[in-house]
C-alpha positions in Angstrom: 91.1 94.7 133.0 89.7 93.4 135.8 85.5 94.7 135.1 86.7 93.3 131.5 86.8 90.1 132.9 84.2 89.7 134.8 81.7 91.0 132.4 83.0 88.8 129.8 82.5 86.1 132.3 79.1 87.1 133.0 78.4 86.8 129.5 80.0 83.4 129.5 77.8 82.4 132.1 74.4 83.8 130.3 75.3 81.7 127.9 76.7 78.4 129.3 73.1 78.2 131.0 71.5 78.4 128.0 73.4 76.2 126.3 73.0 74.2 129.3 69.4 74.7 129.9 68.6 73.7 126.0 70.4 70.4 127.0 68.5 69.4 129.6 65.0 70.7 127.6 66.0 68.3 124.6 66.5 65.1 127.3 70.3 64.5 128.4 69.7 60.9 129.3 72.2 59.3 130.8 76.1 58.4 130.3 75.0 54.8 128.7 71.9 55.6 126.9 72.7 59.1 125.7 70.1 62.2 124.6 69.5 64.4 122.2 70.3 66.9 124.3 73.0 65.1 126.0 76.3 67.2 125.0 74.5 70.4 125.2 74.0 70.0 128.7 77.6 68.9 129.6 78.9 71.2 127.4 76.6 74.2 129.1 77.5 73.2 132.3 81.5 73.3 131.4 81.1 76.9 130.5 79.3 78.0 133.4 82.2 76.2 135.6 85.2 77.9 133.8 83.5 81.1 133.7 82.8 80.9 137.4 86.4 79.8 138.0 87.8 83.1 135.9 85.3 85.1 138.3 86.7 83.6 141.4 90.3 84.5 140.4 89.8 87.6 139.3 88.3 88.3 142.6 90.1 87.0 145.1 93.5 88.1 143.0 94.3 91.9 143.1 94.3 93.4 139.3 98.5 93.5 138.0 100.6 97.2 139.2 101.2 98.0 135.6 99.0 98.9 132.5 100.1 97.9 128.8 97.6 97.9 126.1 96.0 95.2 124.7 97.1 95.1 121.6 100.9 95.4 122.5 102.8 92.9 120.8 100.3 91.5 118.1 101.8 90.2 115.2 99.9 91.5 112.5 101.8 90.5 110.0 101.7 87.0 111.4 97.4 86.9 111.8 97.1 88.4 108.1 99.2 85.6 106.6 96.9 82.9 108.7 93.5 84.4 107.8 95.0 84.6 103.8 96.2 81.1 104.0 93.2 79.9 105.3 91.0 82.2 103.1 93.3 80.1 100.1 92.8 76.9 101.9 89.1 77.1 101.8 89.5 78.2 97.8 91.8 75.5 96.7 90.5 72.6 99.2 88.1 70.6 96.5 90.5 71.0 93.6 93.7 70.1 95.5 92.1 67.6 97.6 92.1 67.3 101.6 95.6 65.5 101.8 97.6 67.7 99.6 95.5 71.1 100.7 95.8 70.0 104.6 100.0 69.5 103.7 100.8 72.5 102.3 98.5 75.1 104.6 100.3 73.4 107.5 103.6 73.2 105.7 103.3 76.9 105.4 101.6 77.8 109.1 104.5 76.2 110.9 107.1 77.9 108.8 104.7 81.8 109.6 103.7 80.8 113.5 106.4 78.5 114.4 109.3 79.3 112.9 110.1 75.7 112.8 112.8 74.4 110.3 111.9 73.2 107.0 112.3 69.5 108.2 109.9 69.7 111.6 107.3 71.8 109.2 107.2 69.3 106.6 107.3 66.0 108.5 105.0 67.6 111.1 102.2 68.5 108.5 102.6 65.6 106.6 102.2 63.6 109.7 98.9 65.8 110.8 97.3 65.5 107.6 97.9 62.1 107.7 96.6 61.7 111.0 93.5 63.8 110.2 92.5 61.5 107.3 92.8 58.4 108.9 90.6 59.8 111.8 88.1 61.4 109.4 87.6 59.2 106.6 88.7 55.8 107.5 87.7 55.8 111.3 84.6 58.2 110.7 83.8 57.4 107.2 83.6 61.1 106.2 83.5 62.2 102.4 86.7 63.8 102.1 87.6 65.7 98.3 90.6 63.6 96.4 91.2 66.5 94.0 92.9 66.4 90.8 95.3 64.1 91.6 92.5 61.1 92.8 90.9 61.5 89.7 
């Protein structure tokens, strides 16, 4: 585990600096008068520091007594009901509309992931969606699909 995760950080790394390097190519400017390259760079530059932080630990922590398998305790089940719903979500997202669509995949990933009661599920992905269109199309002014009901 522990060569596992230092080559993945090395790859990390690789690619935070070109992520980071394209950044600052493309002209970062400054906090106030902002590039085209601007989030690039920060964003390259995060990578690099969290992938140099899971280096650091992984060295200067010794790798865990006991060995279990990866893919111990995966709920299958679980991550092919998500990728389904979300498979359906993308399907029905224009016909249903982005309120109604939003409402019911969430409805029905906190009852699979959670479980959370009926009551939590609904209020919580009615509040979400909700919150998600007032963000996106009133704050942002995104195009959002009404569906069959907004027409």
């Amino acid at each position: 585990m522990r060569n596992k995760d230092i080559y993945s950080s090395l790859f990390w790394i690789a690619i935070g600096a070109g992520v980071f390097y394209e950044g600052y190519d493309l002209g970062k400017g400054d906090l106030h008068n902002p590039g085209p390259g601007f989030i690039f760079f920060w964003v390259g530059l995060v990578m690099i520091g969290l992938s140099l932080f899971i280096v650091q630990d992984v060295l200067r922590n010794p790798p865990p007594e006991e060995k279990t398998s990866v893919w111990l305790g995966i709920r299958w089940k679980t991550i092919l009901c998500t990728l389904i719903s979300l498979m359906l979500y993308a399907s029905f997202f224009v016909f249903l509309g982005f309120l109604l669509s939003t409402t019911i995949l969430l409805v029905f990933l906190f009852k699979i992931a959670g479980p959370q009661r009926w009551s939590v599920a609904i209020i919580g992905a009615i509040s979400s969606a909700l919150v998600a269109y007032l963000v996106f199309y009133v704050c942002l002014g995104s195009q959002l699909p009404k569906g069959f009901l907004g027409r």
